[in-house]
Backbone of each chain as nested JSON, in Angstrom:
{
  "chains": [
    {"id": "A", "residues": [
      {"number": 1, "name": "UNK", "atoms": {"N": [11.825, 9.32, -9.655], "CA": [11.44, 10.731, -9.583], "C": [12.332, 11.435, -8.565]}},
      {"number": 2, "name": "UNK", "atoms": {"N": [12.886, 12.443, -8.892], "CA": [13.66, 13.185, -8.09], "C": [12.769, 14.524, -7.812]}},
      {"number": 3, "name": "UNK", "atoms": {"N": [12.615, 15.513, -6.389], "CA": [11.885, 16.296, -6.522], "C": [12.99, 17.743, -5.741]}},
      {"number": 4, "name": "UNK", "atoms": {"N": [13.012, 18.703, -6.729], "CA": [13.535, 19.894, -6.009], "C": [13.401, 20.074, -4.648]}},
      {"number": 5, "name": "UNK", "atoms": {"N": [14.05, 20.422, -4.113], "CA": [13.46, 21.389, -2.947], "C": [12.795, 22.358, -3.029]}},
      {"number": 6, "name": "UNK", "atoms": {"N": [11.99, 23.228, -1.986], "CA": [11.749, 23.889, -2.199], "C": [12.023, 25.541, -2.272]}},
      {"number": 7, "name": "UNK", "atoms": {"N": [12.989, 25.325, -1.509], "CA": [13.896, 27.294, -1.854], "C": [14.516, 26.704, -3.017]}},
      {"number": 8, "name": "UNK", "atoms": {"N": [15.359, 25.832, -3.538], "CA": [16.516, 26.009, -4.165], "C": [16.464, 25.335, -5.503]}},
      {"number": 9, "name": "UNK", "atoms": {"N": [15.587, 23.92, -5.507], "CA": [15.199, 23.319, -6.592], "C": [16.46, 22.518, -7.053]}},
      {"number": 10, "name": "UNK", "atoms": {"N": [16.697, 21.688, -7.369], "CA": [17.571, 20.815, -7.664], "C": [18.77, 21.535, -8.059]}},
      {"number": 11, "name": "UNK", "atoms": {"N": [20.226, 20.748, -7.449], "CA": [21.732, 21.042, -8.092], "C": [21.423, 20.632, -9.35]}},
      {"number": 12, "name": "UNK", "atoms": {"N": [22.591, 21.565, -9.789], "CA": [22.94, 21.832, -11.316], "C": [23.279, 19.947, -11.653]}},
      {"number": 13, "name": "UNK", "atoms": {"N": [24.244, 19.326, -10.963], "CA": [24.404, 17.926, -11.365], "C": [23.562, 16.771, -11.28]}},
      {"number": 14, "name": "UNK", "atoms": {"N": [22.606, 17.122, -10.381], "CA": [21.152, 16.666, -10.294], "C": [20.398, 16.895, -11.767]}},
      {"number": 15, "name": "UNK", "atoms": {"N": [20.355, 17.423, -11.825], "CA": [19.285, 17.857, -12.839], "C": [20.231, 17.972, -14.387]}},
      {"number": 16, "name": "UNK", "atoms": {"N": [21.371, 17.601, -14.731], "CA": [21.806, 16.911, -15.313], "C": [21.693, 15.405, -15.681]}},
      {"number": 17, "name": "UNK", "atoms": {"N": [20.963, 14.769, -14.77], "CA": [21.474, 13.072, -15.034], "C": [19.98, 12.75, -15.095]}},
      {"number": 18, "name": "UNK", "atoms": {"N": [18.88, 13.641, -15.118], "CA": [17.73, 13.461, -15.418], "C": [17.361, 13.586, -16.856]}},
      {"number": 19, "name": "UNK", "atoms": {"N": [16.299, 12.557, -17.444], "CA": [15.715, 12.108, -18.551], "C": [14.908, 13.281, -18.49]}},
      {"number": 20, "name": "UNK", "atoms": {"N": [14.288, 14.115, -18.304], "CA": [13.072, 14.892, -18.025], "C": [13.28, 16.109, -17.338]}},
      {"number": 21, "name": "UNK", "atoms": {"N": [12.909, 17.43, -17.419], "CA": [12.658, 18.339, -16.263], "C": [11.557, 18.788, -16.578]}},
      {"number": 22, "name": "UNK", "atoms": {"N": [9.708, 18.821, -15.27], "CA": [9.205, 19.208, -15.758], "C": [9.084, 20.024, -14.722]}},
      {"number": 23, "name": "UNK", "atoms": {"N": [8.123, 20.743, -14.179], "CA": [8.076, 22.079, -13.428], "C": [6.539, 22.372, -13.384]}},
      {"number": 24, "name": "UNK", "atoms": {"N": [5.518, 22.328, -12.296], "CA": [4.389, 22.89, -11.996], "C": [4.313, 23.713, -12.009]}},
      {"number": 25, "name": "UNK", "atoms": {"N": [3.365, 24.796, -12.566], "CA": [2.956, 25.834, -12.573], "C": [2.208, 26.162, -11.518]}},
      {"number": 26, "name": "UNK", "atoms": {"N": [2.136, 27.601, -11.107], "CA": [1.919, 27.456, -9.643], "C": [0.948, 28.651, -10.021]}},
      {"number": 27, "name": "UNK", "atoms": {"N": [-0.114, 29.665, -9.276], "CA": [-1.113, 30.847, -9.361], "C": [-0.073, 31.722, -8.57]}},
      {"number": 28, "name": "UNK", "atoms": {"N": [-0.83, 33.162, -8.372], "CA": [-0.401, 34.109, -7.792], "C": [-1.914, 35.094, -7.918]}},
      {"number": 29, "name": "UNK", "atoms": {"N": [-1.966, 35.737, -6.883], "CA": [-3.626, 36.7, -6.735], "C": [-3.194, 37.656, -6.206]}},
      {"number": 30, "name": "UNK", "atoms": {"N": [-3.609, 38.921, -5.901], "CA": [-3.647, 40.098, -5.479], "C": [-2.562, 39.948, -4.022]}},
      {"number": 31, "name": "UNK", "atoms": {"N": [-2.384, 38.952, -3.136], "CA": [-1.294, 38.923, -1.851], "C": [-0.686, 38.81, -2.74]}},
      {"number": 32, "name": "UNK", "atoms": {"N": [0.013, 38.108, -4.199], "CA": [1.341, 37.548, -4.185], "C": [1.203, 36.346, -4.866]}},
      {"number": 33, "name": "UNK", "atoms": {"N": [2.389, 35.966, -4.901], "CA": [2.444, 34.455, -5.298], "C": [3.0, 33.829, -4.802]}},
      {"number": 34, "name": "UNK", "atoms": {"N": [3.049, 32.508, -5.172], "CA": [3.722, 31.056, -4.804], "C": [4.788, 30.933, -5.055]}},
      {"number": 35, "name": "UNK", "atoms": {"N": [5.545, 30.837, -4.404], "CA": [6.887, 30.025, -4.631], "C": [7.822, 29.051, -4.928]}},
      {"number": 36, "name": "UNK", "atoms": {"N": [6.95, 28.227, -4.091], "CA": [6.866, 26.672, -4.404], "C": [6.12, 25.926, -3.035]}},
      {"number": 37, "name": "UNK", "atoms": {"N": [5.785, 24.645, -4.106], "CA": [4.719, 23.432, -3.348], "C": [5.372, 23.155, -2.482]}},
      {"number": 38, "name": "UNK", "atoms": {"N": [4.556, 22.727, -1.141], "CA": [5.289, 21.928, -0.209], "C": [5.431, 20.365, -0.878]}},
      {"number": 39, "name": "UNK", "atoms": {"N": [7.005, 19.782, -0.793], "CA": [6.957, 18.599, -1.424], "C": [6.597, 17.44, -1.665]}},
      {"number": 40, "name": "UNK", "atoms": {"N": [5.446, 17.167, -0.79], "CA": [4.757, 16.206, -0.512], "C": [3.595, 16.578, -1.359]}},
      {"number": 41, "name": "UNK", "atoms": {"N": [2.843, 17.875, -1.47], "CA": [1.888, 18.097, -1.818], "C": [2.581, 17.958, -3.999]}},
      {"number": 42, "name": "UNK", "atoms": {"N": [3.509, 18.246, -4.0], "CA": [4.24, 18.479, -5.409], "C": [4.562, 17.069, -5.682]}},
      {"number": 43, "name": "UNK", "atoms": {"N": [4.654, 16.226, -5.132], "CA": [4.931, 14.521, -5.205], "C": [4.101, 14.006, -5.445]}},
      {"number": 44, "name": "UNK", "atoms": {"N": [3.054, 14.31, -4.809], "CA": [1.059, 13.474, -4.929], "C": [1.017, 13.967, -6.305]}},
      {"number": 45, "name": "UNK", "atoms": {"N": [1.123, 15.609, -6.7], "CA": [0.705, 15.629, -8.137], "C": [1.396, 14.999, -9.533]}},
      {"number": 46, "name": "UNK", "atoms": {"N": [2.526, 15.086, -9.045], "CA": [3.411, 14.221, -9.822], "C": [2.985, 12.282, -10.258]}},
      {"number": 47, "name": "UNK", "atoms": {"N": [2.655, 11.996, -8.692], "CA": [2.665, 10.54, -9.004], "C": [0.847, 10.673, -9.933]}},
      {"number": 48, "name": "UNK", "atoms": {"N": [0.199, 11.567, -9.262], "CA": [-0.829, 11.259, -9.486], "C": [-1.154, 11.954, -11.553]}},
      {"number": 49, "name": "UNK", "atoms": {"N": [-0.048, 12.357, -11.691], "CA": [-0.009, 13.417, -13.331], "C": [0.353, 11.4, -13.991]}},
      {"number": 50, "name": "UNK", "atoms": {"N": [1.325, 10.954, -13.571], "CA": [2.105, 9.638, -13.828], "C": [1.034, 8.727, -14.34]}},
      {"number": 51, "name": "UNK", "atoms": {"N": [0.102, 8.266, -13.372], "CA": [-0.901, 7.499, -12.998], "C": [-1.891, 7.856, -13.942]}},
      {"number": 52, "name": "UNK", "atoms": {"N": [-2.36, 9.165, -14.006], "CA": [-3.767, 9.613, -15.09], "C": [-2.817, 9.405, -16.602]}},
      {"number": 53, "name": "UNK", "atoms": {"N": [-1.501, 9.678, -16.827], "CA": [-0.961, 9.031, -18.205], "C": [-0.833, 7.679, -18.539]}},
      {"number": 54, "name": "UNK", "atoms": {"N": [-0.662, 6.906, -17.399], "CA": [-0.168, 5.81, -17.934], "C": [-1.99, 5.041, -17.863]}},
      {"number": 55, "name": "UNK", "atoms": {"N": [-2.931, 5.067, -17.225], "CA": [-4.359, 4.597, -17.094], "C": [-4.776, 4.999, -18.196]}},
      {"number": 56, "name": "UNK", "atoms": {"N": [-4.858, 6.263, -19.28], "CA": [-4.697, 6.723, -20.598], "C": [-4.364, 5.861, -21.162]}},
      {"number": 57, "name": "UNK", "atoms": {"N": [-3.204, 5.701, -20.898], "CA": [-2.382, 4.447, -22.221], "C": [-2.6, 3.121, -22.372]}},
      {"number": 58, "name": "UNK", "atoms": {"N": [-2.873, 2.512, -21.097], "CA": [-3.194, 1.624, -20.919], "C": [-4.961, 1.422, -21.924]}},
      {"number": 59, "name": "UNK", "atoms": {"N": [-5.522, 2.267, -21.394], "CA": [-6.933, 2.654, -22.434], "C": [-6.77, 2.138, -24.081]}},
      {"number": 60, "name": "UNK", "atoms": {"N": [-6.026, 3.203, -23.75], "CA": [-5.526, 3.12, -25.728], "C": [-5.179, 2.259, -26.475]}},
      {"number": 61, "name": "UNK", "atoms": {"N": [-4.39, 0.996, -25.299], "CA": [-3.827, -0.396, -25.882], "C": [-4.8, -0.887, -26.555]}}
    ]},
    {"id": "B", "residues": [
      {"number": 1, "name": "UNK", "atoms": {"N": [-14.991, 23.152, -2.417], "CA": [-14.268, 21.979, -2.1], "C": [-14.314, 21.518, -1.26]}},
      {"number": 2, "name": "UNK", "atoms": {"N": [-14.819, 20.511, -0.511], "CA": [-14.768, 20.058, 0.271], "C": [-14.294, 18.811, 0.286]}},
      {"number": 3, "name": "UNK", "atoms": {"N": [-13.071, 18.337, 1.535], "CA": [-12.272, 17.16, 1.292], "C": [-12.792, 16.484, 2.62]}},
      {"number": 4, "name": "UNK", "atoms": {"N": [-12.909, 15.003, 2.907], "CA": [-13.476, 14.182, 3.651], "C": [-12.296, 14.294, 4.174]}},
      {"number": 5, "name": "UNK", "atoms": {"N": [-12.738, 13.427, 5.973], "CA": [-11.293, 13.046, 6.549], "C": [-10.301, 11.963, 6.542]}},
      {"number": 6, "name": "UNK", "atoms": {"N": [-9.421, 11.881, 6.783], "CA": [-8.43, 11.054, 6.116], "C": [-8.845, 9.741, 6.89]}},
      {"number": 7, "name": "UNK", "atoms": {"N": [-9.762, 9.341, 7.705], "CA": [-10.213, 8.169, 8.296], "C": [-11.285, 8.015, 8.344]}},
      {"number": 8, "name": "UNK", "atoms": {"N": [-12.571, 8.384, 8.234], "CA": [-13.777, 8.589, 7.705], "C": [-14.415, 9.171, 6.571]}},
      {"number": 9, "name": "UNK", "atoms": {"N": [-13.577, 9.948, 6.16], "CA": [-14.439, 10.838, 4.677], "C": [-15.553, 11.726, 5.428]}},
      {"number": 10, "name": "UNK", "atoms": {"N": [-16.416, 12.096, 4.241], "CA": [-17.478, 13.03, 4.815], "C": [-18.662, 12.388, 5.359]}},
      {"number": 11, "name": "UNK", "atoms": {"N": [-19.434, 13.44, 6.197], "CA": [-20.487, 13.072, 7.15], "C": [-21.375, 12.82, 6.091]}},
      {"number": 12, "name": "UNK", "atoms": {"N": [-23.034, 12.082, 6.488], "CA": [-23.651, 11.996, 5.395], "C": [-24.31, 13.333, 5.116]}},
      {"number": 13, "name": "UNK", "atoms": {"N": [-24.38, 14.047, 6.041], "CA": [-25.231, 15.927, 5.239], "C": [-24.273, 16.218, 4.574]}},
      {"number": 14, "name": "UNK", "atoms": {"N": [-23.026, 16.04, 5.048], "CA": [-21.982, 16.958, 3.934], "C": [-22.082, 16.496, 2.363]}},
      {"number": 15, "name": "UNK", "atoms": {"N": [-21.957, 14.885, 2.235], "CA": [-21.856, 14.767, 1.436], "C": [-23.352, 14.91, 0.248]}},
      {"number": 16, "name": "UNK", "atoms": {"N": [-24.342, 14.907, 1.194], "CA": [-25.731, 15.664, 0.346], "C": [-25.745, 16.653, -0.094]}},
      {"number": 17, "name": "UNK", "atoms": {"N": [-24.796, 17.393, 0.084], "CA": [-24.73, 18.853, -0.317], "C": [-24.189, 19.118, -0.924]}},
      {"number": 18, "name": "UNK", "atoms": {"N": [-23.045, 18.004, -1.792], "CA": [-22.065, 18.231, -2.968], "C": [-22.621, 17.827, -4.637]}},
      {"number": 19, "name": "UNK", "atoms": {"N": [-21.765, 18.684, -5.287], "CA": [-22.588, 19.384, -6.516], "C": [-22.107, 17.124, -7.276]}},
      {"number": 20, "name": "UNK", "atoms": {"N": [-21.036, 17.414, -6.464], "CA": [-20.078, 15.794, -7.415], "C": [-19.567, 15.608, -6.524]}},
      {"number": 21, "name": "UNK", "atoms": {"N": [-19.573, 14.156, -6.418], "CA": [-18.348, 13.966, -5.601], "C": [-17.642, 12.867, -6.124]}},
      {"number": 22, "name": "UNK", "atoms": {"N": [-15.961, 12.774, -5.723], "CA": [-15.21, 12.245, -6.788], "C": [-14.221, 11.334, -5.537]}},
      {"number": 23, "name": "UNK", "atoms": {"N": [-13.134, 10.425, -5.855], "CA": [-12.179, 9.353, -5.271], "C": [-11.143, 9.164, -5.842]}},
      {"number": 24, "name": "UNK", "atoms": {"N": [-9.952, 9.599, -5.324], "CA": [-8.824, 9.549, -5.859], "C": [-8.747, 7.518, -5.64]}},
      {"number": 25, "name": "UNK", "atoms": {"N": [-8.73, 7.215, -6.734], "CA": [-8.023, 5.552, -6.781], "C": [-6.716, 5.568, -6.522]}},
      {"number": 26, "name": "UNK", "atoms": {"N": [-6.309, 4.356, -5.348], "CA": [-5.128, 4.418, -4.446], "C": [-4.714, 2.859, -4.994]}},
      {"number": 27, "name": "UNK", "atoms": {"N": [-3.18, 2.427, -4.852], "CA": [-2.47, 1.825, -5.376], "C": [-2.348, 0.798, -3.975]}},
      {"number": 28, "name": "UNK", "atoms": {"N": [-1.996, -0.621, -4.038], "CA": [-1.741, -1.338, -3.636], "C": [-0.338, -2.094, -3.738]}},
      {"number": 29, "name": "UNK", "atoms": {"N": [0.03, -2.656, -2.686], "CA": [1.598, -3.301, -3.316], "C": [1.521, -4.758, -2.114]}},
      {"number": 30, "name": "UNK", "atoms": {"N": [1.776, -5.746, -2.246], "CA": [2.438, -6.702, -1.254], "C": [2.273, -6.649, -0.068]}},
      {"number": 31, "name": "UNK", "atoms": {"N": [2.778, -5.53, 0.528], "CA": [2.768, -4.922, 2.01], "C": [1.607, -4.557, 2.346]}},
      {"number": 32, "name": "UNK", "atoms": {"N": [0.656, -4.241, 0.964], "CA": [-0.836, -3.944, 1.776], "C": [-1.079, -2.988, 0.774]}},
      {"number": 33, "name": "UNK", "atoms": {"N": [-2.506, -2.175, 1.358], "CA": [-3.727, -1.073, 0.868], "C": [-3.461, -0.127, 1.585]}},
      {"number": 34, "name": "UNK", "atoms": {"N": [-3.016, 1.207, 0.812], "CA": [-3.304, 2.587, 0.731], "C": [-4.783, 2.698, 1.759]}},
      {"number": 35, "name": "UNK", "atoms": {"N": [-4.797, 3.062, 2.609], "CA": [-6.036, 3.348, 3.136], "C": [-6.429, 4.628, 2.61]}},
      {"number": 36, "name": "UNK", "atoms": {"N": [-5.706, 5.956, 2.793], "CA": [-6.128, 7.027, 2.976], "C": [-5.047, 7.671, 2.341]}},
      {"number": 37, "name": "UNK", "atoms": {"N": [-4.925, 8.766, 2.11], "CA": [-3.927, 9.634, 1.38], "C": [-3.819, 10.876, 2.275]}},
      {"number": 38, "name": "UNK", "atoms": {"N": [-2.923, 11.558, 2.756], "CA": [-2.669, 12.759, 3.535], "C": [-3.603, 14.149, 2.747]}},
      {"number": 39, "name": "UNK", "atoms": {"N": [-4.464, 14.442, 3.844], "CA": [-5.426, 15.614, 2.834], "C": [-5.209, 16.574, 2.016]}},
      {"number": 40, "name": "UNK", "atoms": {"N": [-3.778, 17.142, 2.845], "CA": [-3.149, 18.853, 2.165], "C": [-2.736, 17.653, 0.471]}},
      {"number": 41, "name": "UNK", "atoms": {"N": [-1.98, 16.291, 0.336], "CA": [-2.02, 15.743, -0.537], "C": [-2.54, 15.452, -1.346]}},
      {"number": 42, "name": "UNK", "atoms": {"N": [-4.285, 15.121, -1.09], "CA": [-5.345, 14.724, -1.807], "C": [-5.633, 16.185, -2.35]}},
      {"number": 43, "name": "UNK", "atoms": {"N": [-5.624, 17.226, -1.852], "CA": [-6.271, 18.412, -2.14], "C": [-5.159, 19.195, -3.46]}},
      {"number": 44, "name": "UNK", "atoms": {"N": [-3.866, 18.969, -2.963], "CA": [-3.074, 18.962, -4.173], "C": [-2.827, 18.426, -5.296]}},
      {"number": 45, "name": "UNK", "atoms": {"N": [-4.03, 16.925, -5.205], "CA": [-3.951, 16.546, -6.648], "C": [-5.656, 16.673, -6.867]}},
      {"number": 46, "name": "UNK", "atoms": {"N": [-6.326, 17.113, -6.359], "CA": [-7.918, 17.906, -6.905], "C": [-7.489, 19.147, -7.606]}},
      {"number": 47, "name": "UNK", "atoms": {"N": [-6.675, 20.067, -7.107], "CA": [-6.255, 21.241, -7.111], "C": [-5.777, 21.501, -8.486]}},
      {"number": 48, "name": "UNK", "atoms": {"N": [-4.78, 20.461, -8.917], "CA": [-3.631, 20.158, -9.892], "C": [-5.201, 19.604, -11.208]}},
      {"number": 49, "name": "UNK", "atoms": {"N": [-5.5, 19.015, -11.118], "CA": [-6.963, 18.054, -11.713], "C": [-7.533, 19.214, -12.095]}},
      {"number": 50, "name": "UNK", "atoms": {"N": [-8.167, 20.114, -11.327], "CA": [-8.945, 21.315, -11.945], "C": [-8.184, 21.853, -12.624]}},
      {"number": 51, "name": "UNK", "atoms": {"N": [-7.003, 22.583, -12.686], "CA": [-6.515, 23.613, -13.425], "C": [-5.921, 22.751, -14.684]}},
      {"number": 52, "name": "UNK", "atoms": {"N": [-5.926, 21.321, -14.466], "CA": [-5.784, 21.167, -16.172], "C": [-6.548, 21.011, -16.679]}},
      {"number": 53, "name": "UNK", "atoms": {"N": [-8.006, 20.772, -16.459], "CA": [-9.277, 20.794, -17.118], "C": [-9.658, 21.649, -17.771]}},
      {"number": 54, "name": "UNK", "atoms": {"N": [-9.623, 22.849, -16.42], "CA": [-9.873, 24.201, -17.343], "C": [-8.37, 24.694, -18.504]}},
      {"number": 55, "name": "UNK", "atoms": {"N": [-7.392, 24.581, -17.772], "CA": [-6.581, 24.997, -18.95], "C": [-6.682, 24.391, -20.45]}},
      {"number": 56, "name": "UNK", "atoms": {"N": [-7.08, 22.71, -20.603], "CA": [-7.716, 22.295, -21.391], "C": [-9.151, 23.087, -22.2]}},
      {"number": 57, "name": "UNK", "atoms": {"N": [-10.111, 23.275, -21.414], "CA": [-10.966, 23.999, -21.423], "C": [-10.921, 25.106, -22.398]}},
      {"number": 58, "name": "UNK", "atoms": {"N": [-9.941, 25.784, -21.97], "CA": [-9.801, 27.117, -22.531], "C": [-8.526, 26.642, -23.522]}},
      {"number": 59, "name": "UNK", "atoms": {"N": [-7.818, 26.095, -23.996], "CA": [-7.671, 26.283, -25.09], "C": [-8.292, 25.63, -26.159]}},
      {"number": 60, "name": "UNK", "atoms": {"N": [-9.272, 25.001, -25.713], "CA": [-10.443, 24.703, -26.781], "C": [-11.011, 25.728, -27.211]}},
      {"number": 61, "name": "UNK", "atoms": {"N": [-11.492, 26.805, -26.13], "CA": [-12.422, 27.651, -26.781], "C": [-11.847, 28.695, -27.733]}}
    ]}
  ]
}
């Protein structure tokens, strides 16, 4: 797993040599919106998006 | 929402007072047991958990 940063989001050659790009959707309310996750907090959801698919599949076997 | 602390969890009134309460399952490796998960972390994958439920949710209805 490779994870953007957060101002800039992955180089163009980065994100070339990846199998995948997926991208969280983030809210926005009456202040404003989000910009982006702090990356730790965007990593937990990731491993943890990983984990609820593959415990799924594993099910399904 | 209420999130326990990352070395105790919640008190026992707190946790009498929750509608559900739920446990992120933590991974093990060789080196040892996941004790605890960083909170702003745990709360980012509750966070992430709700809004696909409901987004699920609603495109059912």
């Amino acid at each position: 797993i490779i994870m953007g940063s957060e101002g800039e989001g992955m180089r163009r050659l980065t994100m070339e040599s990846c199998d995948e790009l997926v991208y969280i959707p983030m809210s926005g309310n009456e202040h404003g919106n989000l910009q982006s996750l702090n990356v730790s907090v965007a990593t937990g959801m990731a491993l943890y998006e990983i984990n609820r698919q593959r415990t799924l599949a594993a099910g399904q076997a």
